[in-house]
N, C-alpha and C positions, 0 to 999 in steps of 0.2 A: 504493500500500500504506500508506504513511502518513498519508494525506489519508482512509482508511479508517478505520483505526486511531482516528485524532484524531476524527473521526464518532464514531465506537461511544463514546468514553471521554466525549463529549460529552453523547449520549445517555441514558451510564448515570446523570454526576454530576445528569441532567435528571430523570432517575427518580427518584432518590438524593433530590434536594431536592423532587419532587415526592409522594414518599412522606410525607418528614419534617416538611410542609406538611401534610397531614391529619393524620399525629397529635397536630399541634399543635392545627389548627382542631377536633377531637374532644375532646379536653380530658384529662384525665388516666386517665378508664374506658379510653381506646384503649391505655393500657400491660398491663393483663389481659389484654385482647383481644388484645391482639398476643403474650402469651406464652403464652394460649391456644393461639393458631396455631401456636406453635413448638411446645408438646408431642403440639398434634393430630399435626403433620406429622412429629414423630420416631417417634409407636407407629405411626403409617399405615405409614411406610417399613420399620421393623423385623419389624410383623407380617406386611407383603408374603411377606418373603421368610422370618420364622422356620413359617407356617402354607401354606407349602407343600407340595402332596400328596406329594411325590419326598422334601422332609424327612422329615415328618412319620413317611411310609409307606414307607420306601424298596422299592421295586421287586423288587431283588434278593433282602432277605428274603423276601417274599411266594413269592417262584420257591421259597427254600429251606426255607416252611412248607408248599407243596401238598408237595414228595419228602419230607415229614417221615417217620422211621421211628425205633421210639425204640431201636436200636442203633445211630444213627448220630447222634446231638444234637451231638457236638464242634461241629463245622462251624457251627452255625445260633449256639451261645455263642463262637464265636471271633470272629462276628461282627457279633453284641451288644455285647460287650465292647470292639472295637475300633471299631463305630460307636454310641457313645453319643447316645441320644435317647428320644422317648419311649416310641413302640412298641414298642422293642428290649430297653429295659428293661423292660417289664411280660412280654413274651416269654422273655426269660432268669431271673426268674425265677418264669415258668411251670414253665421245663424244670428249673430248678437245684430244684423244688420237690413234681417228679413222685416220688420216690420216698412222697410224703407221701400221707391220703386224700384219697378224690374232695371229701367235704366241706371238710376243711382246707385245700388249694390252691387253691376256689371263692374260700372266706373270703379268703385272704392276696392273689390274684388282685384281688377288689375295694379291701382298701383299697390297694395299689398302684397300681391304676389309679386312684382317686381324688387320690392323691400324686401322682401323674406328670403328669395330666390338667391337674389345677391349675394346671400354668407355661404351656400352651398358650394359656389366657385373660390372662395376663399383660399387660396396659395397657388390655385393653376394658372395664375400671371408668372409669377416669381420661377415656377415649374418650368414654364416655356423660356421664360428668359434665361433660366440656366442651361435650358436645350443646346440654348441657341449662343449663350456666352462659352461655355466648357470648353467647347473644339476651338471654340476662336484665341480662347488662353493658352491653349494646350499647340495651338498655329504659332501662336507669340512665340512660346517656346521653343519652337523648333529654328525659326525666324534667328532668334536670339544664339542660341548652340549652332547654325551654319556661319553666323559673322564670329564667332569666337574661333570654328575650324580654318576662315577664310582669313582671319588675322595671324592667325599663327602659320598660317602657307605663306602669306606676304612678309613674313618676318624673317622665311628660311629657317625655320625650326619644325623642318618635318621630322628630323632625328625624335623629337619629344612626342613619343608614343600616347604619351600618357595625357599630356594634354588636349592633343587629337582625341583618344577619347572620351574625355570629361566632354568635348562639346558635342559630339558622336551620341553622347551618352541622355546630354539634355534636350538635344532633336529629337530622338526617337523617345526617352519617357515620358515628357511633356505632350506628346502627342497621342502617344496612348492612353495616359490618366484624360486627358482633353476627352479621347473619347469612351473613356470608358465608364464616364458619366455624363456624356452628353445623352449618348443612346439610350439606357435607361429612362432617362428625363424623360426624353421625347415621345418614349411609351409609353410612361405613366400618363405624361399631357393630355395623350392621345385616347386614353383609355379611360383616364377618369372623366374625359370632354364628354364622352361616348356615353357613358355611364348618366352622366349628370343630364345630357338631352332626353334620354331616357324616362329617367325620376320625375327630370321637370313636365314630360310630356304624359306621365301616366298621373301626377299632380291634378295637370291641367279638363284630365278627361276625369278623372273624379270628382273635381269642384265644378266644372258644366254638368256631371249627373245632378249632384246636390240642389243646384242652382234653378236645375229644370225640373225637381222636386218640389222646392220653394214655392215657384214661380207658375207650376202646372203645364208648363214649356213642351209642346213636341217635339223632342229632338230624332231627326230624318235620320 
């Protein structure tokens, strides 16, 4: 168990120095890049779980918008109220809004839904732009390690192996960290975009149910 233990801690400080090793040899572009990655991987993780269907849509309302009848609303605002988010709020005040016209609770329906909408996209700007920043830092880098290779050729110091490839070294890692969190980004972007059109559009087709409930509305 011990002789395990000592393994793994071996290993990790091997990782440890072997990471702290390339962002040396990358040069100083790999600190963006590298904090690129920590912002890609905090909205990845939070959007995981804040643009979930069961979140977003919960379940149990949906059951208590099909029995909707409007002498019984309590129930459906008891638990609105007590599960905040964002369906539930454009939901409650659909109902807190029905005594109102079919035109005026249209209107008031949209920009709330607009308001509410808006937090569900919450870091997929930031997402995109790091899509779209990564490979361009990670080009810097490479940019940067070809004029360090093409200064030390115009100095006549091809004999220096070694500084050859320190700049050898920050062209190509700079350009893989560049991409090996752009792509990611770009999929997540791309996936939670997808996802969130989605939500928003199955939202929109359950609050016209409601609405045309309300309202007595034939919907074609």
């Amino acid at each position: 168990m011990i002789n395990f233990e000592l393994k793994y801690i071996m290993e990790a400080d091997l990782n440890m120095n072997s990471f702290l090793l390339l962002m040396e040899k990358g040069g100083f572009t790999m600190i963006p890049i590298f904090l690129c990655s920590l912002i890609a991987l905090t909205i990845i993780i939070e959007r995981m779980f804040t643009l979930r269907r069961s979140k977003v849509i919960p379940s149990v309302l949906l059951y208590m918008l099909q029995n909707f009848t409007k002498n019984n609303v309590k129930p459906i605002l008891d638990y609105c109220t007590g599960h905040k988010n964002t369906f539930s709020s454009i939901v409650k005040t659909l109902i807190m809004n029905m005594h109102l016209t079919n035109e005026e609770t249209a209107e008031i329906i949209k920009i709330t839904g607009r308001q509410e909408t808006s937090s569900l996209d919450r870091g997929l700007f930031m997402l995109e732009l790091i899509a779209n920043v990564a490979p361009l830092l990670g080009l810097l880098g490479t940019v940067l390690g070809m004029i360090d290779i093409f200064d030390i050729i115009s100095r006549g110091s091809m004999g220096q192996a070694e500084a050859l490839s320190a700049g050898i070294a920050k062209a190509l890692i700079t350009t893989v960290a560049g991409l090996v969190v752009g792509i990611p980004s770009l999929a997540a972007y791309t996936l939670f975009s997808r996802k969130l059109d989605r939500l928003i559009s199955e939202m929109d087709k359950q609050i016209t149910y409601l609405h045309s409930r309300i309202y007595d509305i034939r919907i074609e």
